[in-house]
C-alpha positions as CSV (number, residue, x, y, z in Angstrom):
1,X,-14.9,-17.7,24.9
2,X,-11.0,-18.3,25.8
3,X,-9.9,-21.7,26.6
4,X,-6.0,-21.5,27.8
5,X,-3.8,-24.7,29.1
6,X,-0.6,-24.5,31.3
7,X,2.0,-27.1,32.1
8,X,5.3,-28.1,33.1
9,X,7.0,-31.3,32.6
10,X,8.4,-31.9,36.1
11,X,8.2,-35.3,36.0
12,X,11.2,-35.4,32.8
13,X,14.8,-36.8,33.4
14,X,16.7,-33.8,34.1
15,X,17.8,-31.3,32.5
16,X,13.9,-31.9,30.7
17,X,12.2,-31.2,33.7
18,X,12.0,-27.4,33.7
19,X,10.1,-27.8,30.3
20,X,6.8,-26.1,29.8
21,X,3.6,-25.2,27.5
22,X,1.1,-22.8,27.4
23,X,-1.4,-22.3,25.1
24,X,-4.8,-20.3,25.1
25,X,-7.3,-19.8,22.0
26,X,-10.1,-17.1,22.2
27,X,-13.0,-16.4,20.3
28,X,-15.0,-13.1,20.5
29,X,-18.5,-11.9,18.0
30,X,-18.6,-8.2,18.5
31,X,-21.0,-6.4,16.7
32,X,-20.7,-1.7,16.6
33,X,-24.1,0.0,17.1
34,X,-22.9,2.7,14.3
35,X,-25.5,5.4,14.2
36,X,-26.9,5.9,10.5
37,X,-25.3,9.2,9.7
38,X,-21.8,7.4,10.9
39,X,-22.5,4.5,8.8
40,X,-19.6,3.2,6.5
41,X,-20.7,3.5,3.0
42,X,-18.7,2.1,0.1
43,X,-17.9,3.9,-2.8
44,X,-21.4,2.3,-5.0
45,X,-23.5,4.0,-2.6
46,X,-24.0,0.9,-0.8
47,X,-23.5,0.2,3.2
48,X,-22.3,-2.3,5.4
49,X,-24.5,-3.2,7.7
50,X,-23.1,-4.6,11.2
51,X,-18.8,-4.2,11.7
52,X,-17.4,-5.8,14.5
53,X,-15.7,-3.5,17.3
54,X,-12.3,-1.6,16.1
55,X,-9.3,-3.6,17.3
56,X,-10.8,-6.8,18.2
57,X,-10.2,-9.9,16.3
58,X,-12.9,-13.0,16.2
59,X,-10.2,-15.4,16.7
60,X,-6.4,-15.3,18.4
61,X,-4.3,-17.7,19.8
62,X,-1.0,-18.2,21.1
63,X,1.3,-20.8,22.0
64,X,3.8,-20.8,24.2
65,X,7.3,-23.0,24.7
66,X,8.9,-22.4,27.9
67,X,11.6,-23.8,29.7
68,X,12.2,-22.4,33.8
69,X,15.3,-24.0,36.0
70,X,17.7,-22.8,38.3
71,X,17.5,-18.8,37.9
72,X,17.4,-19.6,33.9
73,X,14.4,-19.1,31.4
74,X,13.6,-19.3,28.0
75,X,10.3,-18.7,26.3
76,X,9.2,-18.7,22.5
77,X,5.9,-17.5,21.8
78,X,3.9,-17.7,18.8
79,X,1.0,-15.4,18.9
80,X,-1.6,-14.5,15.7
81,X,-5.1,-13.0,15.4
82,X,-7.6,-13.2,12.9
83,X,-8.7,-10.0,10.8
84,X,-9.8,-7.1,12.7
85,X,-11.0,-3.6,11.6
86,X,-8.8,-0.7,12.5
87,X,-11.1,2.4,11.5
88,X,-14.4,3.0,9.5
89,X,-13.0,6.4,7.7
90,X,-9.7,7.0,8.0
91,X,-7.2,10.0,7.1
92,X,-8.3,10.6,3.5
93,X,-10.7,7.7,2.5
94,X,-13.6,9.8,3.4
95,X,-15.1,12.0,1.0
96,X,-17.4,13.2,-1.5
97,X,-16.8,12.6,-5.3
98,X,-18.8,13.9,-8.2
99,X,-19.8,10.7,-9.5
100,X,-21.5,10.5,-12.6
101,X,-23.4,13.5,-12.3
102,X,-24.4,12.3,-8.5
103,X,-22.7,13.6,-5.5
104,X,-21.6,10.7,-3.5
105,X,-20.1,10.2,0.3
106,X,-18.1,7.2,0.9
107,X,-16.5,5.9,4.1
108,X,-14.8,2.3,3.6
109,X,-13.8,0.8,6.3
110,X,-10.1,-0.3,7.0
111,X,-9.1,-4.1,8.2
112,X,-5.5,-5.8,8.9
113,X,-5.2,-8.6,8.1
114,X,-4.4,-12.1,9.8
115,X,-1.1,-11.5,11.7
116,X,0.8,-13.9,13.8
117,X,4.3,-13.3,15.0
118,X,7.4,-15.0,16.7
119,X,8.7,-13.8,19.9
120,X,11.6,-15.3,22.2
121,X,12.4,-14.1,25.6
122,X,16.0,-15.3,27.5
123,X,16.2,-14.1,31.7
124,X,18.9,-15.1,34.3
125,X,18.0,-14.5,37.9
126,X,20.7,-14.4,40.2
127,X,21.1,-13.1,44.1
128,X,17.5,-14.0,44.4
129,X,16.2,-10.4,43.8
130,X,18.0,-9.4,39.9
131,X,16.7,-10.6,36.4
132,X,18.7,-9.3,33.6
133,X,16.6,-10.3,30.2
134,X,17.1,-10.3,27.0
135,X,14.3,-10.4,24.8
136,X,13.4,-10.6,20.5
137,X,9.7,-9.7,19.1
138,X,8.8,-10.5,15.9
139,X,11.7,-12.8,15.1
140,X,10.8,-13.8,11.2
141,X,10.3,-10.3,10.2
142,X,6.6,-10.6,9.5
143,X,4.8,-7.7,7.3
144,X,1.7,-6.6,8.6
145,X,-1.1,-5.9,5.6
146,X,-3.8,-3.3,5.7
147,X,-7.0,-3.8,3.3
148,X,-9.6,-1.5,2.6
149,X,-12.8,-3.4,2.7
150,X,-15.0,-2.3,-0.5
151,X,-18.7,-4.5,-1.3
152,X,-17.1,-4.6,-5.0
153,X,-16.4,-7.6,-5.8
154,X,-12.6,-8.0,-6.2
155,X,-12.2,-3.9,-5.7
156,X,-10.6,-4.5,-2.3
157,X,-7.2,-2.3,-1.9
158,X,-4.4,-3.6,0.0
159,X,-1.3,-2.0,1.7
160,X,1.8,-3.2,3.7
161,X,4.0,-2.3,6.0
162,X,7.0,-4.2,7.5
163,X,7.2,-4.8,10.9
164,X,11.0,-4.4,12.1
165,X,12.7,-7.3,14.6
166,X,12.9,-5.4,18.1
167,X,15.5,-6.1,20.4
168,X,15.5,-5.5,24.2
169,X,18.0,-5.8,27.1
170,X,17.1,-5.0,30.5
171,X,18.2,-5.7,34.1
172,X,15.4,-5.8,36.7
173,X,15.8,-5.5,40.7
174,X,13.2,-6.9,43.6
175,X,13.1,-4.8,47.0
């Protein structure tokens, strides 16, 4: 399901009237046929039953403040997605312990967490066919965190990693 919503304020005093919002919410169940040989198991020999699709998150949204006038734009976008699972087994996780005497195979599966991040776009258009842009992603720095999913209670293991502001500058031409 995705519900979205677009519009500009042309009916403001100027220089308000080049104002704009956008703002869009989705909402997707998956569910992965895994094949019982494939299936995640955590490290007490239990499984997990249905996982959603890798990559996709139940919820995301994003919002969307733009302002478009005279060649000139500006946009700042807030986007963020719910928890989504990355891999069921990754580099290492897999394996087969000697576990009290009993040989055991574990694959635990591997979410990220809820992210949401601040992006802002600047662009001048000028000579009707060149754009030169200048654009910022992930403005407050925000850390992206990884969890390995384990039917333990409070045995889940969490891991970070920073996600860098990234600066862009670019000229663009029409023909």
């Amino acid at each position: 399901i995705e519900i979205g919503f677009t519009k500009f304020f042309d009916s403001l005093p100027e220089p308000f009237d080049g104002l704009g919002i956008n703002a869009n919410y989705t909402y997707i169940d998956s569910e992965s046929k895994i094949p019982p040989a494939a299936e995640p198991t955590d490290t007490d020999g239990s499984t997990y039953g249905e996982l959603p699709y890798v990559g996709i998150s139940k919820n995301s949204f994003n919002v969307i403040g733009m302002y478009e006038k005279d060649g000139f734009s500006a946009r700042l976008a807030y986007n963020w997605r719910s928890k989504y699972l990355v891999t069921t087994g990754p580099n290492g996780w897999n394996g087969t312990d000697n576990w009290q005497g009993e040989s055991v195979r574990w694959m635990l599966p591997i979410y990220n967490d809820d992210y949401g991040q601040l992006d802002m776009s600047l662009g001048y258009t000028f000579l009707d066919n060149y754009t030169v842009a200048f654009d910022v992603y992930n403005l407050t720095q925000e850390e992206t965190k990884g969890i390995m999913d384990q039917n333990v209670a409070g045995e889940n293991f969490a891991y970070y990693y920073s996600q860098d502001v990234r600066y862009s500058l670019s000229l663009r031409a029409r023909f």
